[in-house]
C-alpha positions, 0 to 999 in steps of 0.5 A: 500500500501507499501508508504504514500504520504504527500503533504507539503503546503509549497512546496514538497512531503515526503514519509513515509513507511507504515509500520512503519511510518518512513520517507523515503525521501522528494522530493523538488518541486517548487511552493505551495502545498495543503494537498489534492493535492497528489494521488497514484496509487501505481505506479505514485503519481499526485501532484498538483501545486496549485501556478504553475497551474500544475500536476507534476507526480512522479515515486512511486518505487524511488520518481524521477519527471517523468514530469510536466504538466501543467492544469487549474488555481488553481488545488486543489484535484487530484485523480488516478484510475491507467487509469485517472487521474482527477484534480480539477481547483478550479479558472476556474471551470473545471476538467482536465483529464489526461491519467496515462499511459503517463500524456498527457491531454485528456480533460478539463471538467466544473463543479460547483464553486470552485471545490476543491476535487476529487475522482474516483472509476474507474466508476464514479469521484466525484467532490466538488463544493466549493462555487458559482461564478459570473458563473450561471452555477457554482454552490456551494455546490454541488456534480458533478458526471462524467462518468469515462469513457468518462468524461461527466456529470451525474449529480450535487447532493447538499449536505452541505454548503462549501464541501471540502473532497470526497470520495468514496469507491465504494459504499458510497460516503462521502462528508466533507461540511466544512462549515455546520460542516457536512457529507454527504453520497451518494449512489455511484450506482445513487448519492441520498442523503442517510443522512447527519452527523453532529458534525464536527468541519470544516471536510475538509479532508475525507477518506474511505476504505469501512468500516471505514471512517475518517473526520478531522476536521480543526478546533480542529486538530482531526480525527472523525473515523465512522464505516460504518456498525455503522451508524445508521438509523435514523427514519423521523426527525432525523439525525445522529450525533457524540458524543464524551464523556470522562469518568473514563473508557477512551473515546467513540466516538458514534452517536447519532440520534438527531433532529435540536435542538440536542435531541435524542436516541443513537442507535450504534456506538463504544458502541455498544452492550453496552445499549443506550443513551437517549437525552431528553430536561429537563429530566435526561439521563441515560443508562446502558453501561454494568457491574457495570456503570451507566451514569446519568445526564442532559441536555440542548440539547448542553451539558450534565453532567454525573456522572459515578456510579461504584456503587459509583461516580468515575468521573464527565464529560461532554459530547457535541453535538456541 
């Protein structure tokens, strides 16, 4: 699109052009904010008023208030389709619908505990159940699918511990568990799990345009980028997990196939075409990754050295499966 959208935990929305990054405006509005509580359909943004149990709707081509709505306790995720708009009640267990056209409330539905993040591809919404309540029926760490167009459940799908961020791009599914330091991606056609990623460091926010995906992790202020098409698939007892390693040539960012203990073989990611890394406990790693460079070392399964020959040694590192 032509604007970018940032919701300030401390109170207001700035607007950036797209283009350039540069900030065009900062809206002021009352009440607390949450980082994941801001949506556009390129023309209204949905703001969510975690503080004001409330939805305020602004006016994309000038930034103008349109209207405050007000919603269920403690709205968190928010997210348009350009018909509905699905807002994320985190203390009261629901999800609010409203209509894009006009902002009036169309219902109220339950979901699992502590629902936090939403997203909508127009034919499914896709809600994060944070954690469990005194409610039985309010389960955590879960996934609860609706239907979007009459918002009734499908289906809750568990997925990792704690998720927060969703997001779906109509095909994937990708579901940030906070609290497992993991990623899950389903099938958006039936809501199966396909795999699991780990590697994060406390993923909370997670985008996806159906080719790329973008996890930031709450704890190191970094975003890990995947590619889609990369992904590997892994064979039975083995999931993939990012590694990220610093060596004299820059940095790559791979996954690697590992089982529970971190041991495995590197099969594509950002060094693919480049050779493989094999993973395993005691024995040394070595790979060719293309012309005139060769990594070699050790490992204990967490973290492994490596000395870059060119053909001679150039620059000792480490790299890590956190």
């Amino acid at each position: 699109g032509t604007h970018v959208w940032v919701a300030n935990l401390g109170g207001g929305v700035t607007e950036l052009n797209a283009s350039d990054g540069s900030v065009v405006r900062t809206i002021g509005l009352g009440g607390d904010l949450t980082s994941d509580g801001i949506s556009s359909d390129r023309t209204h943004v949905w703001v969510a008023n975690i503080s004001g149990n409330s939805v305020t709707e602004l006016n994309a081509s000038d930034g103008s208030v349109v209207q405050t709505t007000p919603v269920g306790d403690s709205p968190r995720g928010i997210s348009s389709d350009g018909t509905h708009v699905w807002v994320a009640n985190s203390s009261d267990n629901t999800v609010t619908e409203l209509n894009a056209s006009d902002g009036s409330v169309v219902q109220t539905i339950g979901v699992g505990g502590y629902p936090f993040g939403v997203s909508s591809d127009g034919t499914h919404v896709w809600v994060t159940n944070f954690a469990s309540t005194n409610n039985p029926n309010a389960t955590g760490n879960s996934v609860t699918e609706l239907n979007a167009s009459d918002g009734s459940v499908v289906q809750t799908i568990g997925v990792g511990s704690n998720p927060t961020g969703i997001s779906s791009d109509g095909t994937h599914v990708w579901v940030a568990n906070n609290g497992g330091n993991t990623v899950t991606e389903l099938n958006a056609a039936d809501g199966s799990v396909v795999q699991t990623i780990s590697g994060f460091n406390a993923p909370q926010g997670i985008s996806s345009d159906g080719t790329h995906v973008w996890v930031a992790n709450n704890n190191t202020n970094t975003v890990t980028e995947l590619s889609i098409q990369q992904v590997p698939s892994c064979a039975a007892g083995l999931h993939p997990h990012v590694l990220s390693a610093t060596y004299a040539k820059g940095t790559f960012t791979g996954l690697f196939c590992v089982n529970a203990k971190g041991f495995g073989t590197y099969t594509q990611g950002l060094l693919s075409g480049f050779g493989s890394v094999t993973v395993v406990k005691g024995t040394t790693v070595i790979a060719a990754l293309g012309k005139n460079l060769l990594l070699a070392g050790s490992t204990n399964g967490t973290k492994s050295s490596f000395v870059e020959l060119a053909p001679t040694p150039i620059k000792f590192g480490t790299f890590t499966l956190s």
